[in-house]
C-alpha positions as CSV (number, residue, x, y, z in Angstrom):
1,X,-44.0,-72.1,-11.9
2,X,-43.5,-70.9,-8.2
3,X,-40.2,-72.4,-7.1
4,X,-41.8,-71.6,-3.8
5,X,-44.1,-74.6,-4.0
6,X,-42.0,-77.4,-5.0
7,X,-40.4,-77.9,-1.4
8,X,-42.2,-77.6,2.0
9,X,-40.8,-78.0,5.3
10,X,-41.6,-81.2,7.4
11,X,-41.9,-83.6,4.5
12,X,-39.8,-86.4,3.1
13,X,-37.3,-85.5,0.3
14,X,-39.2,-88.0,-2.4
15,X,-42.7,-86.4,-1.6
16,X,-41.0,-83.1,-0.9
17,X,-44.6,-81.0,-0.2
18,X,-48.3,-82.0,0.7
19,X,-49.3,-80.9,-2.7
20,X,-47.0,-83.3,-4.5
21,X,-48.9,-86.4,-6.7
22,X,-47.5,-89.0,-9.1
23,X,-44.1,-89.7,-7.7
24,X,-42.3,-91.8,-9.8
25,X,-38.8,-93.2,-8.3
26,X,-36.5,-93.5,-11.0
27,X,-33.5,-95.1,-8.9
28,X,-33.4,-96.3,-5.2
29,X,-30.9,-96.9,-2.1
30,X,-32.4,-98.1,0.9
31,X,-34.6,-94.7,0.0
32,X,-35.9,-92.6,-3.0
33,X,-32.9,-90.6,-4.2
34,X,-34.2,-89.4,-7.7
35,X,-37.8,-89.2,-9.8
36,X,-39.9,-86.8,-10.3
37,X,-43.5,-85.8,-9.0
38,X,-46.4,-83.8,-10.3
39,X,-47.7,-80.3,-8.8
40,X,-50.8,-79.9,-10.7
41,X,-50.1,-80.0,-14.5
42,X,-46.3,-79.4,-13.6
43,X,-43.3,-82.2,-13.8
44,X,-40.4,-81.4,-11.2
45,X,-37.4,-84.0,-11.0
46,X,-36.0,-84.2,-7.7
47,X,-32.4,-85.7,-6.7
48,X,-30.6,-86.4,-3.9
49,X,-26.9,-84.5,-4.0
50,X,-25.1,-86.3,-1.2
51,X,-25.6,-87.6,2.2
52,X,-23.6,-87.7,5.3
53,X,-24.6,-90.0,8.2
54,X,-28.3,-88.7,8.9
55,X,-28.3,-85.7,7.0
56,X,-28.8,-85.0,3.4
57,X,-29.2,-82.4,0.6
58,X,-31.8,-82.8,-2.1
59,X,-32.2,-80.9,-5.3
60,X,-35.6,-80.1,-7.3
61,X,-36.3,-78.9,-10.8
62,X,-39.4,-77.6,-12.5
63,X,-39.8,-79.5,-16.2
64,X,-41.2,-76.4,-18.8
65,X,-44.1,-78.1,-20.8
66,X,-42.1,-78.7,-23.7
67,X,-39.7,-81.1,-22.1
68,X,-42.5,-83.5,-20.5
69,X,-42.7,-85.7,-22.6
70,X,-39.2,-86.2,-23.2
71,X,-38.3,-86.5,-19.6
72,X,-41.3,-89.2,-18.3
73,X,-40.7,-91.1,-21.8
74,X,-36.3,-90.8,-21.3
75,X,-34.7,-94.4,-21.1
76,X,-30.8,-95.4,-20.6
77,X,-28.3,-97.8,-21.6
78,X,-25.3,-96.6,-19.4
79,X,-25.1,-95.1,-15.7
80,X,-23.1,-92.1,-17.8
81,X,-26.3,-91.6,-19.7
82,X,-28.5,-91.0,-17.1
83,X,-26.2,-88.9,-15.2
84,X,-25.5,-86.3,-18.1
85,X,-29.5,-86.9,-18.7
86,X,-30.2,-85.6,-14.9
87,X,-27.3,-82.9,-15.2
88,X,-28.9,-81.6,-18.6
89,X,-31.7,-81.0,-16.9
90,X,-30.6,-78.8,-14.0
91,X,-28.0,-77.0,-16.1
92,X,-29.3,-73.3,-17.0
93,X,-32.1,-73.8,-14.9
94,X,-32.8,-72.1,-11.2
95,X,-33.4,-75.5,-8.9
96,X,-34.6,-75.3,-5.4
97,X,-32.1,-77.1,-2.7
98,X,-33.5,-79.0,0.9
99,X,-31.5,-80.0,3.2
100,X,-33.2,-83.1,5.1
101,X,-32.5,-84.3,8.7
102,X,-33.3,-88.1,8.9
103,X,-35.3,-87.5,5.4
104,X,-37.2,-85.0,6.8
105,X,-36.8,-81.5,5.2
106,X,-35.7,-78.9,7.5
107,X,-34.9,-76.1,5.4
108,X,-34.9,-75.3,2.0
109,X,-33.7,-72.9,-0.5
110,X,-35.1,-70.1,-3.2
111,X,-34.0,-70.4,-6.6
112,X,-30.8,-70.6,-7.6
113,X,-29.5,-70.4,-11.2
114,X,-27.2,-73.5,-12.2
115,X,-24.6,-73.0,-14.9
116,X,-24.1,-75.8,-17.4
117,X,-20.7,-76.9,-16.4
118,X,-19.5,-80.1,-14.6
119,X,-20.8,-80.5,-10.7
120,X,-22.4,-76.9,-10.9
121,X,-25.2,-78.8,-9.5
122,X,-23.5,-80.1,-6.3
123,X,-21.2,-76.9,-5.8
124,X,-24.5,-74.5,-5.9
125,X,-25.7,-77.1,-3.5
126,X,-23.1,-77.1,-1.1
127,X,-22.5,-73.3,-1.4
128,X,-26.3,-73.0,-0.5
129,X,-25.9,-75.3,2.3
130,X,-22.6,-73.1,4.1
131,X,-24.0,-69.6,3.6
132,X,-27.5,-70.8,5.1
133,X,-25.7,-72.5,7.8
134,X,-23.0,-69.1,8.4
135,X,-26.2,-66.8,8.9
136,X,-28.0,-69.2,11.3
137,X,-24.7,-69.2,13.5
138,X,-22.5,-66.3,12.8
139,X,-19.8,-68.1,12.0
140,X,-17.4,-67.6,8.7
141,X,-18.6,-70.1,6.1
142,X,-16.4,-72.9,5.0
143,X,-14.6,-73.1,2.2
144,X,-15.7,-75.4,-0.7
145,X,-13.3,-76.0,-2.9
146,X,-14.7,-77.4,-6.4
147,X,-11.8,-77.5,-8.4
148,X,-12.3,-81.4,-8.9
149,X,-15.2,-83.8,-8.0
150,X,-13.5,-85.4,-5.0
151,X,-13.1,-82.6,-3.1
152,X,-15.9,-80.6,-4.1
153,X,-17.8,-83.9,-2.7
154,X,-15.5,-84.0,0.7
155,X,-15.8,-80.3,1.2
156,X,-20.0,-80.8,0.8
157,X,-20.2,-83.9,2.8
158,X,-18.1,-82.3,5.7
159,X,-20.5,-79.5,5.8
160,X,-23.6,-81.5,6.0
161,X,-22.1,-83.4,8.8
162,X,-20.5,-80.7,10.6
163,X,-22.5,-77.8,9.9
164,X,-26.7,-77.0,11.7
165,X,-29.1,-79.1,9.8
Protein backbone atom coordinates (compact mmCIF):
# COMPACT_ATOMS: atom_id res chain seq x y z
CA UNK A 1 0.00 0.00 0.00
CA UNK A 2 1.10 3.77 -0.59
CA UNK A 3 1.62 5.26 2.81
CA UNK A 4 1.23 8.31 0.75
CA UNK A 5 -2.59 7.89 0.57
CA UNK A 6 -3.66 7.15 3.99
CA UNK A 7 -3.34 10.94 5.21
CA UNK A 8 -4.27 14.13 3.29
CA UNK A 9 -3.99 17.50 4.35
CA UNK A 10 -7.25 19.52 5.33
CA UNK A 11 -9.27 16.61 6.66
CA UNK A 12 -10.33 15.47 10.15
CA UNK A 13 -8.01 13.03 11.98
CA UNK A 14 -11.02 10.07 12.02
CA UNK A 15 -11.62 10.51 8.17
CA UNK A 16 -8.00 11.35 7.67
CA UNK A 17 -8.39 11.69 3.45
CA UNK A 18 -11.28 12.12 0.91
CA UNK A 19 -10.78 8.65 -0.25
CA UNK A 20 -11.33 7.16 3.22
CA UNK A 21 -14.81 4.75 3.60
CA UNK A 22 -16.07 2.53 6.36
CA UNK A 23 -14.82 4.35 9.43
CA UNK A 24 -15.42 2.38 12.30
CA UNK A 25 -14.66 4.30 15.85
CA UNK A 26 -13.47 1.85 18.16
CA UNK A 27 -13.24 4.27 21.27
CA UNK A 28 -14.35 7.96 21.72
CA UNK A 29 -13.70 11.37 23.83
CA UNK A 30 -15.68 14.23 23.04
CA UNK A 31 -14.02 13.08 19.36
CA UNK A 32 -12.86 9.91 17.35
CA UNK A 33 -9.52 8.99 18.84
CA UNK A 34 -8.99 5.38 17.42
CA UNK A 35 -10.78 2.95 14.56
CA UNK A 36 -9.94 2.19 11.49
CA UNK A 37 -11.19 3.06 7.92
CA UNK A 38 -11.08 1.43 4.53
CA UNK A 39 -8.99 2.76 1.34
CA UNK A 40 -10.31 0.55 -1.27
CA UNK A 41 -9.77 -3.14 -0.27
CA UNK A 42 -7.22 -1.86 2.46
CA UNK A 43 -7.82 -1.68 6.45
CA UNK A 44 -5.67 1.23 8.14
CA UNK A 45 -6.15 1.70 12.00
CA UNK A 46 -5.73 5.19 13.01
CA UNK A 47 -4.94 6.59 16.73
CA UNK A 48 -4.74 9.51 18.36
CA UNK A 49 -1.04 9.87 20.31
CA UNK A 50 -1.72 12.82 22.55
CA UNK A 51 -3.26 16.20 22.51
CA UNK A 52 -2.41 19.49 23.90
CA UNK A 53 -5.01 22.29 24.10
CA UNK A 54 -6.07 22.53 20.28
CA UNK A 55 -3.50 20.65 18.80
CA UNK A 56 -2.98 17.04 18.33
CA UNK A 57 -0.87 14.14 16.79
CA UNK A 58 -2.54 11.18 15.09
CA UNK A 59 -1.01 7.96 14.05
CA UNK A 60 -2.15 5.58 10.94
CA UNK A 61 -1.32 1.99 10.06
CA UNK A 62 -1.94 -0.04 6.92
CA UNK A 63 -3.43 -3.70 8.05
CA UNK A 64 -1.57 -6.48 5.39
CA UNK A 65 -4.50 -8.77 4.20
CA UNK A 66 -3.68 -11.43 6.36
CA UNK A 67 -4.43 -9.56 9.60
CA UNK A 68 -8.06 -8.24 8.48
CA UNK A 69 -9.87 -10.39 9.80
CA UNK A 70 -8.33 -10.60 12.95
CA UNK A 71 -8.24 -6.95 13.55
CA UNK A 72 -12.26 -5.96 12.51
CA UNK A 73 -13.27 -9.33 14.39
CA UNK A 74 -10.59 -8.31 17.73
CA UNK A 75 -12.60 -7.98 21.11
CA UNK A 76 -11.32 -7.06 24.83
CA UNK A 77 -11.84 -7.71 28.33
CA UNK A 78 -9.33 -5.20 29.89
CA UNK A 79 -8.16 -1.57 28.87
CA UNK A 80 -4.43 -3.44 29.03
CA UNK A 81 -5.68 -5.70 26.28
CA UNK A 82 -6.57 -3.34 23.85
CA UNK A 83 -3.67 -1.20 24.43
CA UNK A 84 -0.97 -4.02 23.80
CA UNK A 85 -3.65 -5.04 20.89
CA UNK A 86 -3.21 -1.40 19.21
CA UNK A 87 0.66 -1.33 20.13
CA UNK A 88 1.01 -4.89 18.36
CA UNK A 89 -0.12 -3.51 15.57
CA UNK A 90 2.13 -0.58 14.95
CA UNK A 91 5.23 -2.38 16.29
CA UNK A 92 7.60 -3.36 13.21
CA UNK A 93 5.45 -1.68 10.97
CA UNK A 94 6.30 2.00 9.11
CA UNK A 95 2.99 4.20 10.39
CA UNK A 96 2.30 7.51 8.90
CA UNK A 97 1.98 10.52 11.73
CA UNK A 98 -0.53 13.97 11.32
CA UNK A 99 -0.35 16.51 13.33
CA UNK A 100 -3.99 18.16 13.55
CA UNK A 101 -4.81 21.85 14.39
CA UNK A 102 -8.37 21.98 15.91
CA UNK A 103 -8.85 18.22 14.20
CA UNK A 104 -7.95 19.40 11.11
CA UNK A 105 -4.73 17.91 9.59
CA UNK A 106 -2.05 20.31 8.86
CA UNK A 107 0.86 18.28 8.12
CA UNK A 108 1.71 14.91 7.96
CA UNK A 109 4.48 12.53 7.87
CA UNK A 110 6.15 9.69 5.40
CA UNK A 111 6.70 6.36 6.77
CA UNK A 112 8.45 5.74 9.55
CA UNK A 113 9.46 2.33 10.87
CA UNK A 114 8.30 1.63 14.65
CA UNK A 115 10.30 -0.80 16.69
CA UNK A 116 8.47 -3.20 18.96
CA UNK A 117 9.42 -1.81 22.29
CA UNK A 118 7.33 0.09 24.88
CA UNK A 119 6.05 3.82 23.64
CA UNK A 120 8.10 3.43 20.37
CA UNK A 121 4.89 4.56 18.98
CA UNK A 122 4.64 7.90 20.82
CA UNK A 123 8.50 8.65 20.87
CA UNK A 124 8.60 8.12 16.82
CA UNK A 125 5.67 10.41 17.06
CA UNK A 126 6.98 13.12 19.02
CA UNK A 127 10.50 12.87 17.28
CA UNK A 128 8.56 13.29 13.97
CA UNK A 129 6.70 16.14 15.35
CA UNK A 130 10.34 18.31 16.64
CA UNK A 131 12.42 17.60 13.51
CA UNK A 132 9.41 18.72 11.26
CA UNK A 133 8.86 21.64 13.38
CA UNK A 134 13.10 22.55 13.70
CA UNK A 135 13.22 22.66 9.69
CA UNK A 136 10.05 24.86 9.39
CA UNK A 137 11.81 27.40 11.84
CA UNK A 138 15.42 26.86 12.07
CA UNK A 139 15.51 26.46 15.34
CA UNK A 140 17.47 23.37 17.35
CA UNK A 141 14.93 20.73 18.04
CA UNK A 142 13.88 19.89 21.54
CA UNK A 143 14.90 17.32 23.34
CA UNK A 144 12.50 14.33 24.04
CA UNK A 145 13.51 12.37 26.60
CA UNK A 146 11.72 8.74 26.51
CA UNK A 147 13.42 7.05 29.12
CA UNK A 148 9.98 6.54 31.02
CA UNK A 149 6.32 7.15 29.82
CA UNK A 150 5.76 10.34 31.90
CA UNK A 151 8.16 12.28 30.43
CA UNK A 152 8.31 10.97 27.14
CA UNK A 153 4.47 12.13 27.24
CA UNK A 154 5.50 15.78 28.94
CA UNK A 155 8.30 16.15 26.53
CA UNK A 156 5.52 15.33 23.42
CA UNK A 157 2.80 17.29 24.84
CA UNK A 158 5.15 20.41 25.40
CA UNK A 159 6.14 20.22 21.81
CA UNK A 160 2.71 20.08 20.33
CA UNK A 161 1.80 23.05 22.37
CA UNK A 162 4.80 25.06 22.10
CA UNK A 163 6.14 24.10 18.82
CA UNK A 164 4.28 25.43 14.76
CA UNK A 165 1.30 23.27 14.15
Amino acid sequence: MNLDTLVSIGQPPWQPTPAASDVDVWDKYDFPICGTYRLGDDLVIFTVITTAATRSLWAYVPVPATDQESVINAQFDTEAEFDAFLQDRFAGREAVFAAAENFIITSKSDGIPIPPRRNALLAAGAKWYVARAAALTGQPRPKINDTDTRTLLRDTQGALANLPA
